[in-house]
MARKOLNU-289152 format. One record per atom (N, C-alpha, C): residue number from 1; residue in three letters; atom name; x, y, z. Coordinates in Angstrom, 3 decimals. Layout:
% MARKOLNU-289152
NUM, ALA, CA, X, Y, Z $
...
//
This chain:
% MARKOLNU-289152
1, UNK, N, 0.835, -1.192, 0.000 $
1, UNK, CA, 0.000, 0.000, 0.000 $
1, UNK, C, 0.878, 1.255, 0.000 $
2, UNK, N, 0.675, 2.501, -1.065 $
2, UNK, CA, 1.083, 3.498, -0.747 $
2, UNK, C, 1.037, 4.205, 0.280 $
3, UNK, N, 1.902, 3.940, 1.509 $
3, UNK, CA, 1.568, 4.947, 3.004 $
3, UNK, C, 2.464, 5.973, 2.739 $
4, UNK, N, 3.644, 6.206, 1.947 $
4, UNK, CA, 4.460, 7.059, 1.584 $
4, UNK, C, 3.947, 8.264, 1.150 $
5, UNK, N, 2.666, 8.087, 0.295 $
5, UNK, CA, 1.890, 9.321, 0.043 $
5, UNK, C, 1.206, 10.010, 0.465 $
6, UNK, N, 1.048, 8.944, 2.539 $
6, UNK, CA, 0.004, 9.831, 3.016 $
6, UNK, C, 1.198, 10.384, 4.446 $
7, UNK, N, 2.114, 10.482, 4.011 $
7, UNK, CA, 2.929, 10.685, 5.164 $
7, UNK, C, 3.152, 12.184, 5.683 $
8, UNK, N, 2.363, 13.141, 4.936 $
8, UNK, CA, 1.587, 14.611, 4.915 $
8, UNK, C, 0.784, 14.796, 6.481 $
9, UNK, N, -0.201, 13.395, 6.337 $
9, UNK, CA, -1.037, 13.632, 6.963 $
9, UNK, C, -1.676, 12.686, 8.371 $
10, UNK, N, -2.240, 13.142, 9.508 $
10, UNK, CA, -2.241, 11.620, 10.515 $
10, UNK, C, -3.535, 11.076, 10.108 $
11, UNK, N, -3.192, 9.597, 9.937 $
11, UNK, CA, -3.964, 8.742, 9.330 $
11, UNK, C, -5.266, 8.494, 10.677 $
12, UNK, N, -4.632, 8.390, 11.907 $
12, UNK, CA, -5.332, 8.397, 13.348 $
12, UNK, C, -5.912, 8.616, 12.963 $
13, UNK, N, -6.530, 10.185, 12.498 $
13, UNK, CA, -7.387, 11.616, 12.427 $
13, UNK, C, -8.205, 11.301, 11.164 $
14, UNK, N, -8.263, 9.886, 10.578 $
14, UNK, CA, -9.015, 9.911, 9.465 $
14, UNK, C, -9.664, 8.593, 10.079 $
15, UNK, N, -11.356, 8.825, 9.800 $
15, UNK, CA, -11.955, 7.768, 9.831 $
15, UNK, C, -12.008, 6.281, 8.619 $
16, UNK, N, -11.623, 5.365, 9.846 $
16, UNK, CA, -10.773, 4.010, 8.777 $
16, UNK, C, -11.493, 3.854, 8.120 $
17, UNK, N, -12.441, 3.292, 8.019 $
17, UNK, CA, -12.839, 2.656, 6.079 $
17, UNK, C, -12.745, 3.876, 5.031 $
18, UNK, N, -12.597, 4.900, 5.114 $
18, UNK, CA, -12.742, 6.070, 4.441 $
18, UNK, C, -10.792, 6.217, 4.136 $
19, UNK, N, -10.352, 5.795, 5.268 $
19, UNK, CA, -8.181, 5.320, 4.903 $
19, UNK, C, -8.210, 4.608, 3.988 $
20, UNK, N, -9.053, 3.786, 4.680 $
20, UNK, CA, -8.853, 2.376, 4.030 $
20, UNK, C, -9.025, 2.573, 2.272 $
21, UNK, N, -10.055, 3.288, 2.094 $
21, UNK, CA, -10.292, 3.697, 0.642 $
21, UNK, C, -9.666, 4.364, -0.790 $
22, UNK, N, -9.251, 5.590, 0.530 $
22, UNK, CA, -8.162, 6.603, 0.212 $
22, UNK, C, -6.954, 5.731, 0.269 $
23, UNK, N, -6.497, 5.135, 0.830 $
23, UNK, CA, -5.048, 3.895, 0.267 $
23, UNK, C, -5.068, 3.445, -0.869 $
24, UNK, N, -6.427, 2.567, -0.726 $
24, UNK, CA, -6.997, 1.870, -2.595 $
24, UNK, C, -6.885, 2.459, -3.208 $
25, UNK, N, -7.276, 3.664, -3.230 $
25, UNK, CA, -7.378, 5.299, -4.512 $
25, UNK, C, -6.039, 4.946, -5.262 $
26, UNK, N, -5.070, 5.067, -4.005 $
26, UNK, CA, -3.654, 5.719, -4.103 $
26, UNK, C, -2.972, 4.627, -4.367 $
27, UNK, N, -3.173, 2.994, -4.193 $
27, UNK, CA, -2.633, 2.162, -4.892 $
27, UNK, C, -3.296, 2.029, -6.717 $
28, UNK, N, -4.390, 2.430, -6.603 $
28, UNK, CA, -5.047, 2.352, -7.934 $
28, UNK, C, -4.500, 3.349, -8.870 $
29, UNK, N, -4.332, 4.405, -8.189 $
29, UNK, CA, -3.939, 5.612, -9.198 $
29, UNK, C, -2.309, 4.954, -9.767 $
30, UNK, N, -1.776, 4.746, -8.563 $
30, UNK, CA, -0.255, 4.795, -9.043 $
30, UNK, C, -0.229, 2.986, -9.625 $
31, UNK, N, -0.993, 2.590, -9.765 $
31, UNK, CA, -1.212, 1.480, -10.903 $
31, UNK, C, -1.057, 2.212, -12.012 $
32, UNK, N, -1.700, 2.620, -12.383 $
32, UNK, CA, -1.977, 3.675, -13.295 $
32, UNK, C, -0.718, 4.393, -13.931 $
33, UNK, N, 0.246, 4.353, -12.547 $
33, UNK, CA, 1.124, 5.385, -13.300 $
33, UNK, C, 1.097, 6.705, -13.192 $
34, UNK, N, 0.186, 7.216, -11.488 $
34, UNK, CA, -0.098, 8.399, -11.630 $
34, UNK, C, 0.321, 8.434, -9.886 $
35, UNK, N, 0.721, 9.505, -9.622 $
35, UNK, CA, 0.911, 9.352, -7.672 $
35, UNK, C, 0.838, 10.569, -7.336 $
36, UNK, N, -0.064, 10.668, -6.303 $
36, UNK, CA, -0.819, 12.153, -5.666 $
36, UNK, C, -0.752, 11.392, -4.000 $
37, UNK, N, -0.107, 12.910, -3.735 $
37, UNK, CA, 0.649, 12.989, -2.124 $
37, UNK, C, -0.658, 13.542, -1.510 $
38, UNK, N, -1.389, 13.405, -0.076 $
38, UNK, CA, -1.806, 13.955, 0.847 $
38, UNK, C, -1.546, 15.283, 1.070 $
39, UNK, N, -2.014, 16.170, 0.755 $
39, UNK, CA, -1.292, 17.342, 1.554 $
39, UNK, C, -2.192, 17.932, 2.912 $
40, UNK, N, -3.726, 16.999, 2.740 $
40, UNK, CA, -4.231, 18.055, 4.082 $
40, UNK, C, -5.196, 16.364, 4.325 $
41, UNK, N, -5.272, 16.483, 5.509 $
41, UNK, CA, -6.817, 15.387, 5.859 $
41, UNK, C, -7.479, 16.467, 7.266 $
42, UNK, N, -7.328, 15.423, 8.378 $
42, UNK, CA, -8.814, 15.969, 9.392 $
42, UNK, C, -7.726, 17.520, 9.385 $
43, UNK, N, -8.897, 18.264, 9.742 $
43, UNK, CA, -8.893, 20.079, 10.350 $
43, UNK, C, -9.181, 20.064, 11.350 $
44, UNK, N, -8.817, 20.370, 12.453 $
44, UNK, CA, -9.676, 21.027, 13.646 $
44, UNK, C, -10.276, 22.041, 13.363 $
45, UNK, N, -11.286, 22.704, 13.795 $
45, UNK, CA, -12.168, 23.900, 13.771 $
45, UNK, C, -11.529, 25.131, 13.476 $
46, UNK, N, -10.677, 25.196, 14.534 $
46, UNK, CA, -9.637, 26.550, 14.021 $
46, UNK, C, -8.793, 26.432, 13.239 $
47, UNK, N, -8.408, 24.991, 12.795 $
47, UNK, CA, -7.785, 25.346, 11.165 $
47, UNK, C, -8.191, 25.516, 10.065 $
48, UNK, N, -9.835, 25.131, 10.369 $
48, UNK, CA, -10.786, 25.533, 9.101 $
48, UNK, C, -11.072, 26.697, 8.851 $
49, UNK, N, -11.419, 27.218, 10.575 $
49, UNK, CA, -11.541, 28.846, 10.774 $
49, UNK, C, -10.538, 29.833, 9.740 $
50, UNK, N, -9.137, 29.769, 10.134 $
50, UNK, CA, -8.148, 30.087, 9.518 $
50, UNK, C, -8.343, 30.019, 7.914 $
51, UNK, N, -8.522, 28.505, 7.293 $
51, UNK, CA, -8.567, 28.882, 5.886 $
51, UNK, C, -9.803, 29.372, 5.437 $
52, UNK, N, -10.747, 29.700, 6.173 $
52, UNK, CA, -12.037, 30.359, 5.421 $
52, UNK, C, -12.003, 31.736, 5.459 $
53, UNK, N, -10.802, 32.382, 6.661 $
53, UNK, CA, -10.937, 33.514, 6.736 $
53, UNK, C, -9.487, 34.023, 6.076 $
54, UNK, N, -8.990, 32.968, 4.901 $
54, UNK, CA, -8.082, 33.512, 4.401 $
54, UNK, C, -8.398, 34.219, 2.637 $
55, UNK, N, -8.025, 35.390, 2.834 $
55, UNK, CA, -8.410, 36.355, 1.229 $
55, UNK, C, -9.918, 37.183, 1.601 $
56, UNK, N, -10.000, 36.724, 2.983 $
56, UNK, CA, -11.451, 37.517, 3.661 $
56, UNK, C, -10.955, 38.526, 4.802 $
57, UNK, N, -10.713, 37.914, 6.023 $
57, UNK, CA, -10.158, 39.091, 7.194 $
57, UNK, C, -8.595, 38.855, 6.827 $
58, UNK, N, -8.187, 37.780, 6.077 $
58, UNK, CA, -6.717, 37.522, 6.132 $
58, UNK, C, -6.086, 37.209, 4.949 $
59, UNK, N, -4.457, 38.011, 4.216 $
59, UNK, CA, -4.088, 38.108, 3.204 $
59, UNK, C, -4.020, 36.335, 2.634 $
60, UNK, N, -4.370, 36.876, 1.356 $
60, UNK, CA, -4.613, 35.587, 0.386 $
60, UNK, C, -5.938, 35.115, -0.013 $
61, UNK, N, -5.554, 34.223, -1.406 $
61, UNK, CA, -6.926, 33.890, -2.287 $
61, UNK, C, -7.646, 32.861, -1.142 $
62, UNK, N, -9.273, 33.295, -1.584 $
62, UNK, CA, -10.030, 32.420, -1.252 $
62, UNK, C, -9.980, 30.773, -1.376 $
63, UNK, N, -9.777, 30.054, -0.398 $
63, UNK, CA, -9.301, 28.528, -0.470 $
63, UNK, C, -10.795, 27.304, -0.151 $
64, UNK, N, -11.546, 28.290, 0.523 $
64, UNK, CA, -13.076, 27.181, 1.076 $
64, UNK, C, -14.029, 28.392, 1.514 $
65, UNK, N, -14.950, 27.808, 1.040 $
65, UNK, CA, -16.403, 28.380, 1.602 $
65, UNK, C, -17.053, 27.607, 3.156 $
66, UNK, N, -15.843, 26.670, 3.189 $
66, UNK, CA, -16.218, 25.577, 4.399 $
66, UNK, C, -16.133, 26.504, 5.699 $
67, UNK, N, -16.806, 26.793, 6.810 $
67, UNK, CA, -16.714, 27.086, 7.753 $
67, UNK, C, -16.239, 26.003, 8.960 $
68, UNK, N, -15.960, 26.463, 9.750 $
68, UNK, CA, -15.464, 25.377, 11.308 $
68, UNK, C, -16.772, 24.397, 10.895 $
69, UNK, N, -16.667, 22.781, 10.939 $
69, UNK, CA, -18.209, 22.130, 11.180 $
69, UNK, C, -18.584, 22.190, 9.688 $
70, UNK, N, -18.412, 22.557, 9.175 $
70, UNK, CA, -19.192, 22.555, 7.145 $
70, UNK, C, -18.285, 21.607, 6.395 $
71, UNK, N, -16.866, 21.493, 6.906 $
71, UNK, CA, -15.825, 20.455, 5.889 $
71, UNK, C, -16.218, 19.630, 6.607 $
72, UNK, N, -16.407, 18.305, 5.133 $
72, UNK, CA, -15.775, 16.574, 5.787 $
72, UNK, C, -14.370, 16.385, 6.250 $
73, UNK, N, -13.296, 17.885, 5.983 $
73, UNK, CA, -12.633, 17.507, 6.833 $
73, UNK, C, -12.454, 17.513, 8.169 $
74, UNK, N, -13.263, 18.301, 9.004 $
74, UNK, CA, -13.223, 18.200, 10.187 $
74, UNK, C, -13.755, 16.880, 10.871 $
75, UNK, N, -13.871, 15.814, 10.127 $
75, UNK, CA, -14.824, 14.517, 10.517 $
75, UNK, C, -13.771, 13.692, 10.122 $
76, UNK, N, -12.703, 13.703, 9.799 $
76, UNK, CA, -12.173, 12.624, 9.009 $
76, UNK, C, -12.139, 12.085, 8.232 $
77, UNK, N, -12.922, 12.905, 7.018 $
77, UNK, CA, -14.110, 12.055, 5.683 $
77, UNK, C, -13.672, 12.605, 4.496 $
78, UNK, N, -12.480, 13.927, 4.619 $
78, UNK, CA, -11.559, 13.777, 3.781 $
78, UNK, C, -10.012, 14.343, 3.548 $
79, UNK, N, -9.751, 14.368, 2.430 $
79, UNK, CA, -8.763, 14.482, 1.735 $
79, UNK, C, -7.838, 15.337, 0.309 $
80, UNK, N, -7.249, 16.360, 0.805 $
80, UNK, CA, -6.662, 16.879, -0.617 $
80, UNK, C, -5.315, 16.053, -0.923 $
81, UNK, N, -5.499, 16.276, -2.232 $
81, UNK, CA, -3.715, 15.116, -2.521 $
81, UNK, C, -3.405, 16.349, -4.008 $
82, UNK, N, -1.984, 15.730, -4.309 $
82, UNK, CA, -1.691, 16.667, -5.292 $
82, UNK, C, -0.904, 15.561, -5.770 $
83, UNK, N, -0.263, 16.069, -7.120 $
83, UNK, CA, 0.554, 15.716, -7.877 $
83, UNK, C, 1.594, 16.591, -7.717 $
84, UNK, N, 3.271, 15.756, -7.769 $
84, UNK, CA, 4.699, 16.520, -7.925 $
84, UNK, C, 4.746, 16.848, -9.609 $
85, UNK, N, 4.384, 18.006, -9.751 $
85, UNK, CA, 5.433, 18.564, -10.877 $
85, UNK, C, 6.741, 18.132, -11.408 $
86, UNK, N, 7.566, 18.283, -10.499 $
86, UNK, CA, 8.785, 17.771, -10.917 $
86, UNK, C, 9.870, 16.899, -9.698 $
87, UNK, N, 9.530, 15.385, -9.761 $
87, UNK, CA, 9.481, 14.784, -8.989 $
87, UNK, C, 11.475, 14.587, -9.021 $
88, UNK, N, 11.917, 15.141, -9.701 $
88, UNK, CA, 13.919, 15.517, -9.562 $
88, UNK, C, 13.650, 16.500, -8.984 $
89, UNK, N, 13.353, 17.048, -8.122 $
89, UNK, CA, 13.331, 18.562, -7.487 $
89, UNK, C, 12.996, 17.654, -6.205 $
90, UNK, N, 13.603, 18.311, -4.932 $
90, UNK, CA, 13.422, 17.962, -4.055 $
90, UNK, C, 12.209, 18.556, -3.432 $
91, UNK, N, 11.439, 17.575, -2.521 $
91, UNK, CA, 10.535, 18.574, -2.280 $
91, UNK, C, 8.971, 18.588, -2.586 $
92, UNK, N, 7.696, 18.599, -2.467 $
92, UNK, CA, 6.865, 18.359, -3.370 $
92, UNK, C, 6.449, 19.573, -4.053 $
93, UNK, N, 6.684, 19.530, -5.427 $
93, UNK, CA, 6.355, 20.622, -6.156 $
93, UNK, C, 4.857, 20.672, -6.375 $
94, UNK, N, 3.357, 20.905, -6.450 $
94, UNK, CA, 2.229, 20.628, -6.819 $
94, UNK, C, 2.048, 21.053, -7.765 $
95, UNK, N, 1.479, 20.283, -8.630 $
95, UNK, CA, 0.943, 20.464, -10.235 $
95, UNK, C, -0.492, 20.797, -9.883 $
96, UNK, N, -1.152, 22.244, -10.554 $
96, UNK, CA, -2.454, 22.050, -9.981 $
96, UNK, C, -3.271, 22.338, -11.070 $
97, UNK, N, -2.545, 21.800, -12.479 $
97, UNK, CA, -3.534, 21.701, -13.771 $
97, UNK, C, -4.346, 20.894, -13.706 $
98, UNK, N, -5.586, 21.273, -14.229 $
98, UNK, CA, -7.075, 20.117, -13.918 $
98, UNK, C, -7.040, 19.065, -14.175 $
99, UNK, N, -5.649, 18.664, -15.787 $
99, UNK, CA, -5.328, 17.655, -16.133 $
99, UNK, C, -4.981, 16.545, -15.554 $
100, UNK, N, -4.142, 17.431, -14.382 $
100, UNK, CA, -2.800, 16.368, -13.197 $
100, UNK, C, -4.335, 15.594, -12.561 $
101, UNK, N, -5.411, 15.832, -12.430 $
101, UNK, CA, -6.432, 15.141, -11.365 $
101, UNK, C, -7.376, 13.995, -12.253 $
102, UNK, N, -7.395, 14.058, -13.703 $
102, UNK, CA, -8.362, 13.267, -14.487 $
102, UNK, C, -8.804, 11.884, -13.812 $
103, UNK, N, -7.196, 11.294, -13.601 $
103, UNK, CA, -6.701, 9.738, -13.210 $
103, UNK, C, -7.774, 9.582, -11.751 $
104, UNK, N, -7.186, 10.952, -10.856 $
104, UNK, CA, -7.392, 10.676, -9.771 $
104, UNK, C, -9.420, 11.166, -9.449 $
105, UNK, N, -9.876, 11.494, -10.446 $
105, UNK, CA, -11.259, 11.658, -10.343 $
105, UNK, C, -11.554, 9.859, -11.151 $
106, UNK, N, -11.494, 9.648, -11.700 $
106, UNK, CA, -12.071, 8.275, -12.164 $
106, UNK, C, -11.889, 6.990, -11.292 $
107, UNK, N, -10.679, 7.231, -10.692 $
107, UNK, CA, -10.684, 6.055, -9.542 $
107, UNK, C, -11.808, 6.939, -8.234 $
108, UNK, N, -11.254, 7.439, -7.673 $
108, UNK, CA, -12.179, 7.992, -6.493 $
108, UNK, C, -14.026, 7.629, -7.067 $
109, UNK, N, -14.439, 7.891, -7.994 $
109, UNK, CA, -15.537, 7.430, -8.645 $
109, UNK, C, -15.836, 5.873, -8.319 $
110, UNK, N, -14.715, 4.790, -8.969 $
110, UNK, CA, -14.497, 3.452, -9.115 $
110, UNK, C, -15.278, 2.864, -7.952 $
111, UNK, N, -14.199, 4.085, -6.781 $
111, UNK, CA, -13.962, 3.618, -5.500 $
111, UNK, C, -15.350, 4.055, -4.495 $
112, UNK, N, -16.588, 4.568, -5.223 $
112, UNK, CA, -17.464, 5.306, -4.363 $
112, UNK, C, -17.273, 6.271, -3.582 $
113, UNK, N, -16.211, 6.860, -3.808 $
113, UNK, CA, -15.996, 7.994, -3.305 $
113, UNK, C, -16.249, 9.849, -4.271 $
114, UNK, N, -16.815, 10.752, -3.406 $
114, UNK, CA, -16.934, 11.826, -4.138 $
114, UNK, C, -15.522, 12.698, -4.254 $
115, UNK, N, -15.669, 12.896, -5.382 $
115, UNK, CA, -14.510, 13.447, -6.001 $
115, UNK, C, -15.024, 15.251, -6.207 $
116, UNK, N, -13.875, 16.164, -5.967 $
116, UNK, CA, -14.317, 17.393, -5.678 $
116, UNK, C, -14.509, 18.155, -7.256 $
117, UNK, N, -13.615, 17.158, -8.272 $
117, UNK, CA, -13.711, 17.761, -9.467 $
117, UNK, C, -15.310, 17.370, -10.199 $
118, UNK, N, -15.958, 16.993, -9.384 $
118, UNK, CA, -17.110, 16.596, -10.199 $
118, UNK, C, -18.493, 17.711, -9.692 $
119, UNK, N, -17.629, 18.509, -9.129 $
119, UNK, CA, -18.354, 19.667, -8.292 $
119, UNK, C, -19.023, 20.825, -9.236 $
120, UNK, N, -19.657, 21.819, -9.244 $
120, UNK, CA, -20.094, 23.046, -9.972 $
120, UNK, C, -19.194, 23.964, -9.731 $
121, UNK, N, -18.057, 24.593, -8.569 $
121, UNK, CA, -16.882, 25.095, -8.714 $
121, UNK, C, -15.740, 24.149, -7.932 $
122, UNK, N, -15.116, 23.399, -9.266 $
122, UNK, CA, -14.375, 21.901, -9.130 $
122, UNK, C, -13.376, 22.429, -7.959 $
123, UNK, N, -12.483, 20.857, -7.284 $
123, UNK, CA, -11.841, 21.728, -6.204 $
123, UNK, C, -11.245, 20.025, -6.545 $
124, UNK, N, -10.470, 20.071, -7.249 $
124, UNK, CA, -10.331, 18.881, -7.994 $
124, UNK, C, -9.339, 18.012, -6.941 $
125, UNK, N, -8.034, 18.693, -6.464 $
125, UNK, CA, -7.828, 17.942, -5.204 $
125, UNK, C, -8.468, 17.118, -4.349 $
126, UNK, N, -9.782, 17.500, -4.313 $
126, UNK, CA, -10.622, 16.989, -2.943 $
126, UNK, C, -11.002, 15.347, -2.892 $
127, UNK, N, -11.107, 14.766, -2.289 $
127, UNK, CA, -11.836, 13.679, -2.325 $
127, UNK, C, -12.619, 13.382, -0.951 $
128, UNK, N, -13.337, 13.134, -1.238 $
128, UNK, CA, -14.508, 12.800, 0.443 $
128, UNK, C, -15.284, 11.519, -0.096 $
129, UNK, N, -16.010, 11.062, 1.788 $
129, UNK, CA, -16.382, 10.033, 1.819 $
129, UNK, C, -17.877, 10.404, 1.385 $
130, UNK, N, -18.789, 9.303, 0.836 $
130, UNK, CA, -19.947, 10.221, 0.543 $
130, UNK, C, -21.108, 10.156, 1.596 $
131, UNK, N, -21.952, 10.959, 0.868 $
131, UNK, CA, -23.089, 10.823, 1.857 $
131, UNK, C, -23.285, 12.584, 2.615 $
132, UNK, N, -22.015, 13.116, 2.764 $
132, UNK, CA, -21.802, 14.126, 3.865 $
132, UNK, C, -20.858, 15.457, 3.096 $
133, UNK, N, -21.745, 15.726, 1.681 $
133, UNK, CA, -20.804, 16.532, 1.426 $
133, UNK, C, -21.350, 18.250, 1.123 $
134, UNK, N, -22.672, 18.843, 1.604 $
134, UNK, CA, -23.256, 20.219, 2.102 $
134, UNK, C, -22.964, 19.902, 3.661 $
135, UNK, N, -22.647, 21.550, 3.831 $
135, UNK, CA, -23.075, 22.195, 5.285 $
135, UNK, C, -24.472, 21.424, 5.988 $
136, UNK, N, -25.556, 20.961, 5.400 $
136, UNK, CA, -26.518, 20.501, 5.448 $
136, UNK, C, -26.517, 19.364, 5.740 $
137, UNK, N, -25.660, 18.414, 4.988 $
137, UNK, CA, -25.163, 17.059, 5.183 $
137, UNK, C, -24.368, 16.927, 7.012 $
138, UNK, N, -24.225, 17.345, 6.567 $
138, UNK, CA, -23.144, 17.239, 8.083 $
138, UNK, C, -23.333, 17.823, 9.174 $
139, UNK, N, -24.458, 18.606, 9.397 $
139, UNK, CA, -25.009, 18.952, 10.582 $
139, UNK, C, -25.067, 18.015, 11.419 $
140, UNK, N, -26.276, 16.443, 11.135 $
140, UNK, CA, -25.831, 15.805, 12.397 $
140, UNK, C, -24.496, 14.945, 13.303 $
141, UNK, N, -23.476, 15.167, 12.258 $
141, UNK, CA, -22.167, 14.802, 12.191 $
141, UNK, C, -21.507, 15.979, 13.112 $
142, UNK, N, -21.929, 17.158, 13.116 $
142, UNK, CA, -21.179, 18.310, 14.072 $
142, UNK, C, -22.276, 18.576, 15.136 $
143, UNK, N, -23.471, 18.094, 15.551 $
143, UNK, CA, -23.737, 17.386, 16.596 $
143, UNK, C, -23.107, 16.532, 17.903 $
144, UNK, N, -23.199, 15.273, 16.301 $
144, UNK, CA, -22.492, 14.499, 17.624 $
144, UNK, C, -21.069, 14.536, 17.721 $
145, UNK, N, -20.424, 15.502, 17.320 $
145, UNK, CA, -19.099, 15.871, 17.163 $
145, UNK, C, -19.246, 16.843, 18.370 $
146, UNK, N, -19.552, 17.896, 18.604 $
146, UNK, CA, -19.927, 18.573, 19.942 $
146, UNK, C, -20.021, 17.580, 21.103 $
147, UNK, N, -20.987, 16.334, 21.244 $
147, UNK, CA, -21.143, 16.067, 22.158 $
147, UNK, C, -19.800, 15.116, 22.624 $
148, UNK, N, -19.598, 13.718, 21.770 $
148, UNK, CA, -18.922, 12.786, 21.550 $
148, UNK, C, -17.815, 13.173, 21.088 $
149, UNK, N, -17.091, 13.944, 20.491 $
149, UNK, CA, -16.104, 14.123, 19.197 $
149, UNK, C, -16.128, 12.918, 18.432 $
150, UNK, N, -15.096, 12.955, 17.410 $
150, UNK, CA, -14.639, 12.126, 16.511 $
150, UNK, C, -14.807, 10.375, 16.405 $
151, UNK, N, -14.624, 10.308, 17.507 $
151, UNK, CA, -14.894, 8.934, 17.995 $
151, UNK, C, -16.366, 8.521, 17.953 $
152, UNK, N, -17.067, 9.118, 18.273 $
152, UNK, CA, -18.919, 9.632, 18.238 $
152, UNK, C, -19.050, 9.457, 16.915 $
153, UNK, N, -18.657, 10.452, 16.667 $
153, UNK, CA, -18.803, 10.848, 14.955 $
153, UNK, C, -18.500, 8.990, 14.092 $
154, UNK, N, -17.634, 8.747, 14.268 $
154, UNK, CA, -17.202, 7.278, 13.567 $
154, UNK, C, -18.201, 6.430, 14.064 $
155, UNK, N, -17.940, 6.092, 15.063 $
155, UNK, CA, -19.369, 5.459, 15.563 $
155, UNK, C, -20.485, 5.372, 14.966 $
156, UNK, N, -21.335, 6.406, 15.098 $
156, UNK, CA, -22.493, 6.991, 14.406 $
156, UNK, C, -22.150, 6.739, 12.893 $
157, UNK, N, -21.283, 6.970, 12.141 $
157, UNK, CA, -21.212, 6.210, 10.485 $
157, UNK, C, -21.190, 4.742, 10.214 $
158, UNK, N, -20.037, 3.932, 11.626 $
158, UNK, CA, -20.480, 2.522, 11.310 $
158, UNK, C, -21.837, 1.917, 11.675 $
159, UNK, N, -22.256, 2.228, 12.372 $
159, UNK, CA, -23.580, 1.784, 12.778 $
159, UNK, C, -24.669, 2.621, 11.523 $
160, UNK, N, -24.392, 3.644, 10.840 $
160, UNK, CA, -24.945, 3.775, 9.554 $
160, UNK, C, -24.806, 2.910, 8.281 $
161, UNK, N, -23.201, 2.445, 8.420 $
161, UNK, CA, -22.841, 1.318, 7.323 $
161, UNK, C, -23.753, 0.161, 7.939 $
162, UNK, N, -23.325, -0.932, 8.905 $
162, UNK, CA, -24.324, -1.836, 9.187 $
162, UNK, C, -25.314, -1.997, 8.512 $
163, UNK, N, -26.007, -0.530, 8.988 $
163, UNK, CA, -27.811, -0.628, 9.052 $
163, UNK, C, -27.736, -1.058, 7.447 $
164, UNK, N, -26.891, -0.123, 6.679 $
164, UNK, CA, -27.213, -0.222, 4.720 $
164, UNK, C, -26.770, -1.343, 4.456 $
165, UNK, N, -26.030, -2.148, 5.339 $
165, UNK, CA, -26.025, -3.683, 4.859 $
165, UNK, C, -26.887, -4.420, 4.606 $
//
């Protein structure tokens, strides 16, 4: 399994079958011939805070409309990855032509997973688990994230998988 590509990010902080997936992605892609690094998974609140209020109260382009509680990343449910540009350069360079993501939107698809390039303003990096991907979606997820945290939160999805068994 590619763990080399997720070495960006703590895997802990990601809810497992949704790792587990995001691994497959990342062995599938680089089947393929294609390899995209992790660069972000779970957020805490104030790191979401931070990028929503960046190019708004704080210098730089707009990066998410996600507020604290609105990303699947604050749940563990997802994932940005990139492609190296120029993988002789030390370092990860990110390629962030729409092209570099084609590979990595058709597996994430394969894999039942939502892919961000399949979005109305694409965010082609992204990949999430589905089911939970509006502010709307995930309300009762930042519920029981208030009460329980993360652990709650997982909980409450396997006992959702079960039931759809």
């Amino acid at each position: 399994m590619p763990a080399d590509l997720l070495r960006r990010i703590d895997l802990d902080k990601l809810y497992l079958p949704f790792a587990e997936r995001v691994m497959q992605l990342l062995a599938n892609c680089r089947a393929r011939g294609v390899e995209y690094h992790a660069i972000s998974g779970y957020r805490s609140d104030a790191e979401q805070m931070a990028l929503w209020a960046q190019g708004r109260t704080r210098e730089g382009p707009i990066v998410t409309n996600a507020r604290a509680g609105e990303s699947a990343h604050n749940y563990g449910l997802a994932v940005d990855l990139c492609r190296d540009a120029d993988v002789d350069r030390r370092g990860l360079q990110p390629d962030w032509s729409p092209e570099a993501y084609e590979v990595l939107g058709e597996e994430a698809r394969r894999l039942g997973l939502v892919w961000g390039g399949d979005w109305r303003r694409p965010d082609r990096p992204h990949v999430q688990w589905p089911g939970y991907v509006t502010a709307r979606d995930l309300e009762p997820l930042r519920a029981i994230n208030a009460q329980t945290g993360l652990q709650g939160v997982w909980m409450y999805l396997d006992a959702e998988q079960e039931e759809a068994a």
